[in-house]
N, C-alpha and C positions, 0 to 999 in steps of 0.2 A: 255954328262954326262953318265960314266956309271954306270951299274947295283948297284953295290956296293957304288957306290956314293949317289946315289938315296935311298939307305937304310940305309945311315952310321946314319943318325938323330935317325932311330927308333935304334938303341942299345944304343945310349944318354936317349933316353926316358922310353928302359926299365929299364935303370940302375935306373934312377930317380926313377921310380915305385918301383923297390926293395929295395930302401932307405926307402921310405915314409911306403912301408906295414913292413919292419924289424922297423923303429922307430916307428909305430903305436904296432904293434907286444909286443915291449919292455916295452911300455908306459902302456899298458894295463896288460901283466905278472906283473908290480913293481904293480899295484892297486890292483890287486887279490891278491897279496899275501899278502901288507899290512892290507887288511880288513882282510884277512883269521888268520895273527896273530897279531891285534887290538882284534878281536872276543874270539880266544883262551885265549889272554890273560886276556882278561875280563871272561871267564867262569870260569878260574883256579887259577887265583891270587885274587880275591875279596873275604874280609875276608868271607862273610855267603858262599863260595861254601868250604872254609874247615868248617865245623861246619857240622854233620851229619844234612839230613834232617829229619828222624824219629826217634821217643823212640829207637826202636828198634836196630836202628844203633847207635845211642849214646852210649846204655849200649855194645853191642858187641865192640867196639873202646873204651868203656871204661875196658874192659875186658881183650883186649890185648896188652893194653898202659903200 
């Protein structure tokens, strides 16, 4: 057997390895971003985040409406 023979397995297996860490990789980016805009979209589309939260911002928003 030679040299090259004897190590043809390990580039099978690191291929394998950069499969699993790139689908590990892609699978965890798609979750972070869905929470990241689940969150956004919960802080910015529910009706009480348009509604000022103090007097004071109400009458200013009602000032330049």
């Amino acid at each position: 057997m030679t040299r090259l023979e004897a190590h043809a397995d390990d580039r099978e297996r690191l291929s394998a390895d950069r499969d699993w860490t790139f689908l590990l990789t892609l699978i965890t980016t798609t979750l972070v971003v869905a929470v990241t805009a689940y969150v956004l979209s919960v802080a910015f589309l529910r009706p009480s985040a348009k509604a000022p939260r103090t007097q004071r911002a109400a009458t200013i928003a009602h000032a330049h409406s």
